[in-house]
C-alpha positions as protocol buffer text, in pm:
chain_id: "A"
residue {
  index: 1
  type: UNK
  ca { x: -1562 y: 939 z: 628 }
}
residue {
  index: 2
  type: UNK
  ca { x: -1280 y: 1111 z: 522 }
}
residue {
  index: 3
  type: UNK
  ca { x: -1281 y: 1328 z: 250 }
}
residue {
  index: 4
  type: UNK
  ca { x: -1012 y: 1563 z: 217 }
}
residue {
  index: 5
  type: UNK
  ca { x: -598 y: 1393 z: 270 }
}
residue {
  index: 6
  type: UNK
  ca { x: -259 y: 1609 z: 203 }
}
residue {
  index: 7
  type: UNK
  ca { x: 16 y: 1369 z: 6 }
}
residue {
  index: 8
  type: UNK
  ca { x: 359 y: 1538 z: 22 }
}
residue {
  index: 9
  type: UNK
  ca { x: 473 y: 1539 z: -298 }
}
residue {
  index: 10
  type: UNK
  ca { x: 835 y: 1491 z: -234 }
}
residue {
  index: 11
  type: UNK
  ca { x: 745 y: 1198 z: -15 }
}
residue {
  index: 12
  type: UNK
  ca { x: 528 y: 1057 z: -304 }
}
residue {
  index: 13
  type: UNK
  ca { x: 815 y: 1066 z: -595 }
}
residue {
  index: 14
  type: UNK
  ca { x: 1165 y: 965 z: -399 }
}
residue {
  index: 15
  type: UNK
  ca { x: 1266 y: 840 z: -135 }
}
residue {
  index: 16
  type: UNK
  ca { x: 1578 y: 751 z: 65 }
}
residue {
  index: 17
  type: UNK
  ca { x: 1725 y: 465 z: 29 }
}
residue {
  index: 18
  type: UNK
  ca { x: 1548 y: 189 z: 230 }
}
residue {
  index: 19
  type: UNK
  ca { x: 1277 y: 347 z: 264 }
}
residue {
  index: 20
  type: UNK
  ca { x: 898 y: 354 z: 117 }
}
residue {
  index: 21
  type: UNK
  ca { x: 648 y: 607 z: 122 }
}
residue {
  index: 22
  type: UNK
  ca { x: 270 y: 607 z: 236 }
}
residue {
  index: 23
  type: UNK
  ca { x: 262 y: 279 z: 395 }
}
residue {
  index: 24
  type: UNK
  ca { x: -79 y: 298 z: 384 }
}
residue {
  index: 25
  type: UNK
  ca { x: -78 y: 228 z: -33 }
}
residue {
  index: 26
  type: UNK
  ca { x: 134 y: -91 z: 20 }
}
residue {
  index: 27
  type: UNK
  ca { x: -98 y: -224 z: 344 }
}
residue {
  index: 28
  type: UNK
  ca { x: -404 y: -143 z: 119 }
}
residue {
  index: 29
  type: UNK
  ca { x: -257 y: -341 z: -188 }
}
residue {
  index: 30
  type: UNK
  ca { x: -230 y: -623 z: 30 }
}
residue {
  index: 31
  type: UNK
  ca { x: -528 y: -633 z: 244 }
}
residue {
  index: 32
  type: UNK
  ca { x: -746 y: -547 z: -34 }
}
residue {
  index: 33
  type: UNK
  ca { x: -981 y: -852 z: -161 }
}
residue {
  index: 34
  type: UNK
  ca { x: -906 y: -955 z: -528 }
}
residue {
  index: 35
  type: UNK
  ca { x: -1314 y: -799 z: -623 }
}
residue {
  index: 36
  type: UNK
  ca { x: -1185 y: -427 z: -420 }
}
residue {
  index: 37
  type: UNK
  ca { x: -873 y: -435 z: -648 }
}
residue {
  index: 38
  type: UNK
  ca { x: -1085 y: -532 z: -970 }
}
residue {
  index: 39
  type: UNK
  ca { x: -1292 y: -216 z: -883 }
}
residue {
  index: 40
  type: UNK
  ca { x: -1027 y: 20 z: -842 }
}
residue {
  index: 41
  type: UNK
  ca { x: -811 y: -104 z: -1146 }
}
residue {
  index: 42
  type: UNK
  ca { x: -490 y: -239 z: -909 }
}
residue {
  index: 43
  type: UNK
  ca { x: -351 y: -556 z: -866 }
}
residue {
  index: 44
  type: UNK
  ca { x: -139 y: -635 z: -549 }
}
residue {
  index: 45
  type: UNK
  ca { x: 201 y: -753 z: -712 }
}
residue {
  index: 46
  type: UNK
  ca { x: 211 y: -504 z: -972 }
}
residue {
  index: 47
  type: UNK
  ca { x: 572 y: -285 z: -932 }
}
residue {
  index: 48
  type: UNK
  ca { x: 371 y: 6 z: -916 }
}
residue {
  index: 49
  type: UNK
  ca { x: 632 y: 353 z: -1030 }
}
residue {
  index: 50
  type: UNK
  ca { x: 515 y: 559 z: -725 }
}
residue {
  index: 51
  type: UNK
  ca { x: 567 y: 294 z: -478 }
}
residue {
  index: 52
  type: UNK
  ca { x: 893 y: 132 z: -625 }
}
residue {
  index: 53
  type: UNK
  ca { x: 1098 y: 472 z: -728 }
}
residue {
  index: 54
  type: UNK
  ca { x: 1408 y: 246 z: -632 }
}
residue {
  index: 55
  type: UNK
  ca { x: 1364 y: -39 z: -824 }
}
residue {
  index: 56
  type: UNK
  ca { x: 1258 y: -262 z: -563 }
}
residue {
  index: 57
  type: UNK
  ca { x: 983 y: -501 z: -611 }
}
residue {
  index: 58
  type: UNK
  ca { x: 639 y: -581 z: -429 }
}
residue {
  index: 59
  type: UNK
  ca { x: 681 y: -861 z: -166 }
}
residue {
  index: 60
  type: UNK
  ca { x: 575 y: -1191 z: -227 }
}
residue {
  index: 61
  type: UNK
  ca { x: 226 y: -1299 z: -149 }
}
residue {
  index: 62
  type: UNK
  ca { x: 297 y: -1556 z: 72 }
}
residue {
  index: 63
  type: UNK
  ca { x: 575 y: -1359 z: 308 }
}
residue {
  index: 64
  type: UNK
  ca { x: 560 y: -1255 z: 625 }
}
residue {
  index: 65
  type: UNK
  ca { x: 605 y: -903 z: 457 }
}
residue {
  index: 66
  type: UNK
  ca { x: 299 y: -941 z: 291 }
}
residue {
  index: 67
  type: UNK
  ca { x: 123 y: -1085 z: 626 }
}
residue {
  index: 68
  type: UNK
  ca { x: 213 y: -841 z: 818 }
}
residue {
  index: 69
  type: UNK
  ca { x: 99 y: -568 z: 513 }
}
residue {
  index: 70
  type: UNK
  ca { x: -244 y: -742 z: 501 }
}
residue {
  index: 71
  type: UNK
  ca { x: -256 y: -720 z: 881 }
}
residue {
  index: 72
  type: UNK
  ca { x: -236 y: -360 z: 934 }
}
residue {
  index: 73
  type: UNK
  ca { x: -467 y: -287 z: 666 }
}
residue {
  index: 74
  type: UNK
  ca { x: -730 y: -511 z: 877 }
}
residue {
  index: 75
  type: UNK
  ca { x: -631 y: -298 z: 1126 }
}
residue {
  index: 76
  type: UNK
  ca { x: -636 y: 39 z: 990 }
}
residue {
  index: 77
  type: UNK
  ca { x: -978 y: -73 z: 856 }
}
residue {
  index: 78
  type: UNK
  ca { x: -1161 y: -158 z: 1213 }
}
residue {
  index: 79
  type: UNK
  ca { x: -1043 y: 176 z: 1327 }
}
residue {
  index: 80
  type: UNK
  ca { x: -1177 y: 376 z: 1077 }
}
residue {
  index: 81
  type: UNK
  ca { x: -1531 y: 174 z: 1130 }
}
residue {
  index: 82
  type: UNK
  ca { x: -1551 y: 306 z: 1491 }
}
């Protein structure tokens, strides 16, 4: 598995406007099973600081936002299986 991952910090505390940073955090927030967010203390709608620097909010659970977000986390996951 991975072990070792380089966050850019100016990518992790602003961003331009429009934009989001590690898309990976937001796919993993919604393809993440309620017991997987339990363990790792998040919940999926919560306007998380580091992911919202804008003000924006988290999408809602039944958009296709948040589908598509759940989908590429399925995705991500069955490549890092192989």
């Amino acid at each position: 598995g991975i072990k070792t991952f380089l966050l850019e910090s100016s990518r992790v505390v602003h961003q331009q406007p429009g934009e989001r940073n590690f898309h990976v955090f937001y796919e993993m927030l919604a393809g993440l099973d309620s017991d997987d967010l339990d363990q790792l203390q998040l919940e999926n709608c919560h306007p998380y600081k580091l992911l919202y620097t804008d003000g924006s909010q988290p999408f809602e659970q039944d958009s296709p936002q948040m589908t598509r977000e759940r989908e590429k986390f399925s995705e991500l996951r069955r490549a890092m299986a192989t």
